[in-house]
C-alpha positions as CSV (number, residue, x, y, z in Angstrom):
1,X,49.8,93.9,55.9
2,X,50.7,96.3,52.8
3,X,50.9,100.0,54.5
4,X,48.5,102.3,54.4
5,X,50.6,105.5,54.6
6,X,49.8,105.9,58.3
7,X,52.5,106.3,60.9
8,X,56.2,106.3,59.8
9,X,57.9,103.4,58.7
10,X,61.6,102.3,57.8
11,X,62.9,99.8,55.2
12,X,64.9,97.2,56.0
13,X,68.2,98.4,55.5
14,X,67.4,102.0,57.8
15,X,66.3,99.6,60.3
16,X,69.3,97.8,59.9
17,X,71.5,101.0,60.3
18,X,69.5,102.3,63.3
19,X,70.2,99.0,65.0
20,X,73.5,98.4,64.4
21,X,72.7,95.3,62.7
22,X,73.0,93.7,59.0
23,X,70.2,93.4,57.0
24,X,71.1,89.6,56.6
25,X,70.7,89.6,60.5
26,X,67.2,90.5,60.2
27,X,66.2,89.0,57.0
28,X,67.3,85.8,59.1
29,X,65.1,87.0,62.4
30,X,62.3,87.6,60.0
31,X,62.4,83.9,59.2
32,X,62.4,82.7,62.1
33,X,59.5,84.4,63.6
34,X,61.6,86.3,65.7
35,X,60.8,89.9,64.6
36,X,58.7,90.6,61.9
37,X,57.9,93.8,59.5
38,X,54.0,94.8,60.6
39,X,53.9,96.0,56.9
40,X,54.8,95.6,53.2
41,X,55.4,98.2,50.6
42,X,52.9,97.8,47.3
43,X,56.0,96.1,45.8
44,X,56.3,94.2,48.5
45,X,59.5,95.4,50.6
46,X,59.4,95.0,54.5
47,X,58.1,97.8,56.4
48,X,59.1,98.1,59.9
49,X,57.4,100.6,62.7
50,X,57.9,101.9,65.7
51,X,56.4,99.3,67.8
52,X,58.9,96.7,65.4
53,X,62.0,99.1,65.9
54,X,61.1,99.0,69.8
55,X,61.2,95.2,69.7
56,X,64.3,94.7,67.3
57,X,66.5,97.2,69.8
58,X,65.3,94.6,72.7
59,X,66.2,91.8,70.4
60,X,69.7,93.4,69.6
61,X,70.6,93.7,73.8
62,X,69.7,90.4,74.8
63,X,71.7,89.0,72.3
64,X,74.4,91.2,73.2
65,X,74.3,89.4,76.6
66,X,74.5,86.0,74.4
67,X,71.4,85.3,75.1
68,X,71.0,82.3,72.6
69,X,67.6,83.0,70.0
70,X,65.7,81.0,71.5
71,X,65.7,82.3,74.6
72,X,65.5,86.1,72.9
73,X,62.1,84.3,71.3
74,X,61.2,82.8,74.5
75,X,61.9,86.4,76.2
76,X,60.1,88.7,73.9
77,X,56.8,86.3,73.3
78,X,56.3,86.4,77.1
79,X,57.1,82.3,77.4
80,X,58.6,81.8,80.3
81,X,60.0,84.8,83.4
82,X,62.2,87.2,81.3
83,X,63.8,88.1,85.0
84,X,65.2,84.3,85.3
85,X,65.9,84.6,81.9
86,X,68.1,87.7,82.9
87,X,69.3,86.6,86.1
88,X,70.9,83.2,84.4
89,X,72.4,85.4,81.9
90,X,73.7,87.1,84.7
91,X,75.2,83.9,86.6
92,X,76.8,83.1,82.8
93,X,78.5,86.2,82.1
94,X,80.0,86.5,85.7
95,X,81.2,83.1,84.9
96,X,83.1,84.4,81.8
97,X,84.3,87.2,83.3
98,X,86.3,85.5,85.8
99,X,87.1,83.2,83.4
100,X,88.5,85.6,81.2
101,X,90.0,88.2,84.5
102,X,91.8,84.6,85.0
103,X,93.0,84.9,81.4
104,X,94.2,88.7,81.5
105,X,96.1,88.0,84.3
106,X,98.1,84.7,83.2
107,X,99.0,86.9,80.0
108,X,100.4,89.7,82.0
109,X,102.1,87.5,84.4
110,X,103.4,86.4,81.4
111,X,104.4,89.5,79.6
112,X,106.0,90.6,82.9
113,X,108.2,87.1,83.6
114,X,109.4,87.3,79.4
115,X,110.2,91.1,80.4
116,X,112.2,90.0,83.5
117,X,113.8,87.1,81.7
118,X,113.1,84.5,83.8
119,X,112.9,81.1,81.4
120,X,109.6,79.7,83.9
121,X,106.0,79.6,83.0
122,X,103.5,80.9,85.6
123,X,102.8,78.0,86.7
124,X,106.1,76.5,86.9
125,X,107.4,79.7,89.2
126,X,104.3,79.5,91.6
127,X,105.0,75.9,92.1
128,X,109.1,76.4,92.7
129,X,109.0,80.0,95.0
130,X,105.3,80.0,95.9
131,X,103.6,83.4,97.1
132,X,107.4,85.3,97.5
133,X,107.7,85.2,93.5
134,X,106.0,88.4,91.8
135,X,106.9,88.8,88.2
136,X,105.4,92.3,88.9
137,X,109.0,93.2,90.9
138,X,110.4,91.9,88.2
139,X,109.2,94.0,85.5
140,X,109.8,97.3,88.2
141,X,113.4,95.7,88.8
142,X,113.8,95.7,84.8
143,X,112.3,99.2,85.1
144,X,115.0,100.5,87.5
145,X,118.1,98.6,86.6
146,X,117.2,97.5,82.7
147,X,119.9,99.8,81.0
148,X,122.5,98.4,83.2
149,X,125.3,95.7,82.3
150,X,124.7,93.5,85.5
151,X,120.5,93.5,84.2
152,X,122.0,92.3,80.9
153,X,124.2,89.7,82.7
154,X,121.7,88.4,84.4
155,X,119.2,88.0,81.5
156,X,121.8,85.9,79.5
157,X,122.6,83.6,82.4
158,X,119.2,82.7,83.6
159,X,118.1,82.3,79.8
160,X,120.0,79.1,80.1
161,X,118.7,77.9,83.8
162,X,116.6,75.0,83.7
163,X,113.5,74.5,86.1
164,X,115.8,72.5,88.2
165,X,118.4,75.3,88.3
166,X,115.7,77.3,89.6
167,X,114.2,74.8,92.3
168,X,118.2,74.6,92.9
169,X,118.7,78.6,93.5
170,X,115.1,78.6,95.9
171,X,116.4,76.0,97.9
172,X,119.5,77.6,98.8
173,X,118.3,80.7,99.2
174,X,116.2,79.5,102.1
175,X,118.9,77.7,103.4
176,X,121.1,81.0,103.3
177,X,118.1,83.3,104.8
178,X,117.6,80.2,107.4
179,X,121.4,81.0,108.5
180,X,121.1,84.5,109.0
181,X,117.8,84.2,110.5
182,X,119.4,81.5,113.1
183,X,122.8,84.1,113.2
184,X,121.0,87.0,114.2
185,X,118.5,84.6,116.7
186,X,121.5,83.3,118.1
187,X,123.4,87.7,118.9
188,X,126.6,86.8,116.1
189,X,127.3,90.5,116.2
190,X,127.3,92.4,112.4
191,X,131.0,93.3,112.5
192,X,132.0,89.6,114.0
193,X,134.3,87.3,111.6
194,X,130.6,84.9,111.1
195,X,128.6,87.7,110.2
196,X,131.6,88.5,107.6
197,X,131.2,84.9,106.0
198,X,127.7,85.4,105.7
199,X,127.6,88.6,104.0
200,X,130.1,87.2,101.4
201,X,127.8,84.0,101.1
202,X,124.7,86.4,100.6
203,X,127.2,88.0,97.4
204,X,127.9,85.3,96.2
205,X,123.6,84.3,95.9
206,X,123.8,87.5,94.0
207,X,127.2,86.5,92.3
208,X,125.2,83.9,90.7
209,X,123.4,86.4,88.4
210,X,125.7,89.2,87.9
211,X,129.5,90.0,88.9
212,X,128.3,91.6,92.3
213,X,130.9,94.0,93.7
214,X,130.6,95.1,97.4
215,X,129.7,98.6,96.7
216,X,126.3,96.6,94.5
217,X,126.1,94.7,98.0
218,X,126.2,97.9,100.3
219,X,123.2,99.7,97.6
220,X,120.9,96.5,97.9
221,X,121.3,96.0,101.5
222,X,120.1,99.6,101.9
223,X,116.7,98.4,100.4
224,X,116.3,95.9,102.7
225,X,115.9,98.5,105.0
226,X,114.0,101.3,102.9
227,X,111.9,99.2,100.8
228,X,109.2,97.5,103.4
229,X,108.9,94.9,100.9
230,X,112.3,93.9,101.6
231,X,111.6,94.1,104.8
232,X,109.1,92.3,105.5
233,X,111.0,89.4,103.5
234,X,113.7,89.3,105.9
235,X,111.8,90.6,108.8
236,X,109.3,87.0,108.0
237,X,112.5,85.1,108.9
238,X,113.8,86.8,112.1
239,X,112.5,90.3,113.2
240,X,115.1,92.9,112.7
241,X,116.9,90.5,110.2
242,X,116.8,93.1,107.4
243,X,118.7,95.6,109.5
244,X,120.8,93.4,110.8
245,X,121.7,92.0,107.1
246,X,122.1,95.3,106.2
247,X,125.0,96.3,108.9
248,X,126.6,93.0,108.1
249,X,126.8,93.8,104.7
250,X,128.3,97.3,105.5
251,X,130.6,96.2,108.2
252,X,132.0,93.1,105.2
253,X,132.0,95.8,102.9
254,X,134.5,98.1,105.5
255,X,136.8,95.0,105.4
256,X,137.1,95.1,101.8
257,X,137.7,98.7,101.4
258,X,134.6,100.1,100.6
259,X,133.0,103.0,102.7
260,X,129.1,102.3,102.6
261,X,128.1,105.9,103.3
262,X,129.8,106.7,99.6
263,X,129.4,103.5,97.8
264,X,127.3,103.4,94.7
265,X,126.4,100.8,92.1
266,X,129.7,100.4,90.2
């Protein structure tokens, strides 16, 4: 229909600026029956109107759901229920957004395990520690102790562990937390000659990663204790083992010359 100079219309390119759209885009729309211009200039240029612009801003949101075209065509020609239409749009895009929540969160866990230097995929370190492995307290360990040389220490020696070093270091860690737990089950007092070997058994886990003096030892044990985190951890394998470990650790540390109400991390 060539326009009669009635109600406002736009060319194709305004239209194509008050849509957010290319002018290819509708060109292309136009050819497919999908929108159309209601009018045509004498010379023949598309001519769209309000009722057009109403339909090509309905066009542009379904699409923006990835709505495919034909179901945009299906949609706005009244074939078919546009509400199941919607609703399995719906059921798609929740699908992709857990899909890609599942991707965000493998790249961070990611980011966060190259940040903390530990040389094991995701998948790899679920499968060797299981739930007790958070690459999230390793990125706030690099946080607090990054600038330090035992954090450097540590980076350069596991850079070199293989998964089997790793399965190698879980496995005696749970044998070592399985002997305190069973110490502390069994009344081996903290200050006893046993409770000495295990402290020094529980530096040298730590040894394995950086030279741990028994001042370090005295300043983690006092997280075990302060840190419900820690804990819990310990707590898991024996209530009160945390606190237990911790005056273990001090009462070693006494043996050795240190004072644990003045040591610090040096």
């Amino acid at each position: 229909m060539q326009y009669d100079g009635g109600e406002h219309r736009w060319s194709v390119g305004e239209v194509a600026k008050l849509a957010g759209i290319t002018v290819r885009t509708l060109h292309h729309w136009d050819s497919l029956g999908l929108v159309s211009p209601s009018a045509r200039s004498a010379a023949g240029y598309r001519l769209y109107g309000p009722g057009d612009l109403a339909l090509i801003h309905r066009v542009v949101v379904f699409r923006e759901l990835g709505m495919s075209l034909e179901d945009v065509a299906s949609a706005v020609r009244g074939e078919g229920s546009v509400q199941v239409q919607l609703r399995r749009q719906a059921d798609l895009l929740a699908r992709e957004i857990d899909r890609l929540g599942h991707m965000k969160r493998s790249v961070e866990r990611m980011m966060m395990m190259e940040e903390s230097g530990v040389s094991l995929t995701p998948e790899e370190a679920e499968e060797i520690f299981g739930e007790s492995f958070k690459p999230e307290y390793q990125a706030e360990a690099k946080e607090r102790w990054g600038d330090t040389e035992q954090w450097a220490q540590s980076t350069a020696r596991t850079a070199k562990f293989s998964k089997e070093d790793w399965k190698q270091v879980k496995a005696e860690q749970d044998e070592l937390n399985s002997a305190l737990g069973e110490a502390k089950r069994r009344g081996v007092e903290p200050d006893s000659d046993e409770a000495a070997a295990l402290a020094e058994r529980h530096r040298g886990s730590i040894d394995r990663f950086y030279d741990c003096t028994h001042e370090m030892q005295v300043c983690l044990a006092r997280m075990y204790t302060t840190d419900e985190r820690f804990t819990e951890t310990y707590d898991s394998v024996e209530p009160g083992l945390a606190q237990w470990l911790r005056a273990a650790v001090e009462s070693n540390a006494r043996r050795h010359g240190v004072d644990p109400e003045t040591a610090e991390w040096r």
